[in-house]
Residue, then its C-alpha position, 0 to 999 in steps of 0.5 A: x500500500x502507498x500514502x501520500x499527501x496532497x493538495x488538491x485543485x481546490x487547495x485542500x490538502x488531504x492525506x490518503x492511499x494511491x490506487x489506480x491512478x487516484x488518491x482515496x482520502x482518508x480521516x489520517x494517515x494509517x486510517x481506514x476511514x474514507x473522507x471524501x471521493x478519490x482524487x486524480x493524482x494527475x490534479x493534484x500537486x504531491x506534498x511530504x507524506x507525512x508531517x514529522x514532530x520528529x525528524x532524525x537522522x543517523x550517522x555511519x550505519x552501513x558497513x561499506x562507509x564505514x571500512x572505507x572511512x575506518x569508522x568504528x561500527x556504533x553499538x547505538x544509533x548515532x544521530x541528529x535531528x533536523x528541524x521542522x523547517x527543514x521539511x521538503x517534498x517531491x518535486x520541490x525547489x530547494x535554495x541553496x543559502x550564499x553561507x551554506x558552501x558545499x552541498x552535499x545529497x545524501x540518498x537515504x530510506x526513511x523509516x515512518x513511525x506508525x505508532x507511540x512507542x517508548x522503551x519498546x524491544x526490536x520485536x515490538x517495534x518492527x510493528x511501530x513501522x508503518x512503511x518506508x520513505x525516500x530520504x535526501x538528506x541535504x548537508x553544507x558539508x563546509x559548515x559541518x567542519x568549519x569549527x573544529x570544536x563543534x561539528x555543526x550537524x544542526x546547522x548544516x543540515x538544517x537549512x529551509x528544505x534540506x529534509x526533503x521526504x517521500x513521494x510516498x509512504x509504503x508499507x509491507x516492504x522488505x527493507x532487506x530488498x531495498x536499493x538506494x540509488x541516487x541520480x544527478x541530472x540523470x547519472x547515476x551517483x549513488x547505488x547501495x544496498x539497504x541490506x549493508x545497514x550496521x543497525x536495522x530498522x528494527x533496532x534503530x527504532x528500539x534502541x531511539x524509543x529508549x532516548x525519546x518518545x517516538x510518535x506517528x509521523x515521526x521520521x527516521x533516515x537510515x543514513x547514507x553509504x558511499x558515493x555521496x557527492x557535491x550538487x551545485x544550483x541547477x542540478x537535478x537530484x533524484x532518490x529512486x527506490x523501487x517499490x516506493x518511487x522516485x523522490x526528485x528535487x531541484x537544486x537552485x541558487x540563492x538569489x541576492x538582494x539588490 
């Protein structure tokens, strides 16, 4: 099943499933209940699947990144969270700030929470997964390093769109048969697979609901594997992954005053 929230011709914006070529309005995400007649998804202009409260993101969870930068394997998630405002969807233009440098894409598979969870076990909280998303994590990898007492992982990747999600929310996938895949106008530049994960899903949800209290909508990115690289204004930067779609953003330059 796909999720996907939308805003309609009217400018309504309603979240609901994907079937045969339409959205099927429900009361919430995870809903069965049906709020109004099925849109055509050709009428309507597709928005982040869901809204996080929560918007995490891990650092060094694949072992092919972490032989080639001889990173020691994390025995919990390491992570950041970007905020609310960093929220992008399909489609989207995403402005690159004069201040941010260089600006790195990061392909990534998103976990979306389905349910409240808190102090679960792994077991318990493969059923707090409602699906998978398409993740870029968008990174000023300049501002990341540029003070050598504080790595600044709030700021660099926290800047208006640089957490862009979607377009759908699947859900009865294996994220074990997944592959990330990243183009940039039409190159592929990153191809990985979900399986190479240091901490699966399961555990990553687990182990952060003993931190935090986690909620439905909340977002989990999976973090990234080798083959990141620089995107600059004017690029095209797809995330593809097969059997939840493909998460395409265009780069653009900041425009200056005056």
């Amino acid at each position: 099943m796909e999720w996907a929230r939308a805003t309609c011709a009217d400018g309504r914006i309603v979240t609901g499933v994907i079937s045969e070529g339409m959205l099927h309005p429900r009361l919430y995400l995870g809903s069965d209940e049906a709020t109004d007649m099925p849109e055509d998804l050709a009428a309507v202009t597709l928005l982040p699947p869901c809204v996080p409260g929560k918007f995490i993101g891990l650092w060094n969870n694949f072992h092919a990144a972490a032989t080639r930068n001889n990173w020691t394997p994390p025995e919990h998630p390491l992570y950041f969270l970007k905020p609310d405002t960093s929220l992008s969807g399909p489609a989207a233009t995403v402005t690159i700030p004069a201040t941010a440098g260089r600006i790195l894409f990061e392909g990534e598979l998103g976990i979306v929470i389905g349910q409240t969870c808190r102090n679960i076990s792994a077991e318990d909280a493969a059923a707090a997964i409602m699906g998978y998303t398409c993740v870029n994590d968008l990174t000023s990898i300049d501002i990341l390093n540029a003070d050598p007492s504080f790595p600044q992982w709030t700021r660099a990747k926290g800047f208006d769109g640089f957490g862009v999600i979607g377009p759908v929310i699947a859900t009865g996938l294996d994220w074990q048969d997944l592959t990330i895949k990243v183009l940039v106008n039409g190159r592929e530049r990153q191809s990985y697979p979900a399986a190479d994960m240091i901490i699966p899903p399961s555990q990553i949800v687990s182990a952060l609901s003993q931190d935090m209290t986690l909620n439905p909508c909340d977002v989990i990115a999976c973090g990234t594997s080798v083959g990141a690289r620089p995107v600059k204004a004017g690029d095209q930067v797809d995330v593809v992954i097969e059997g939840i779609g493909t998460l395409g953003v265009t780069m653009a330059a900041e425009e200056t005053q005056g």
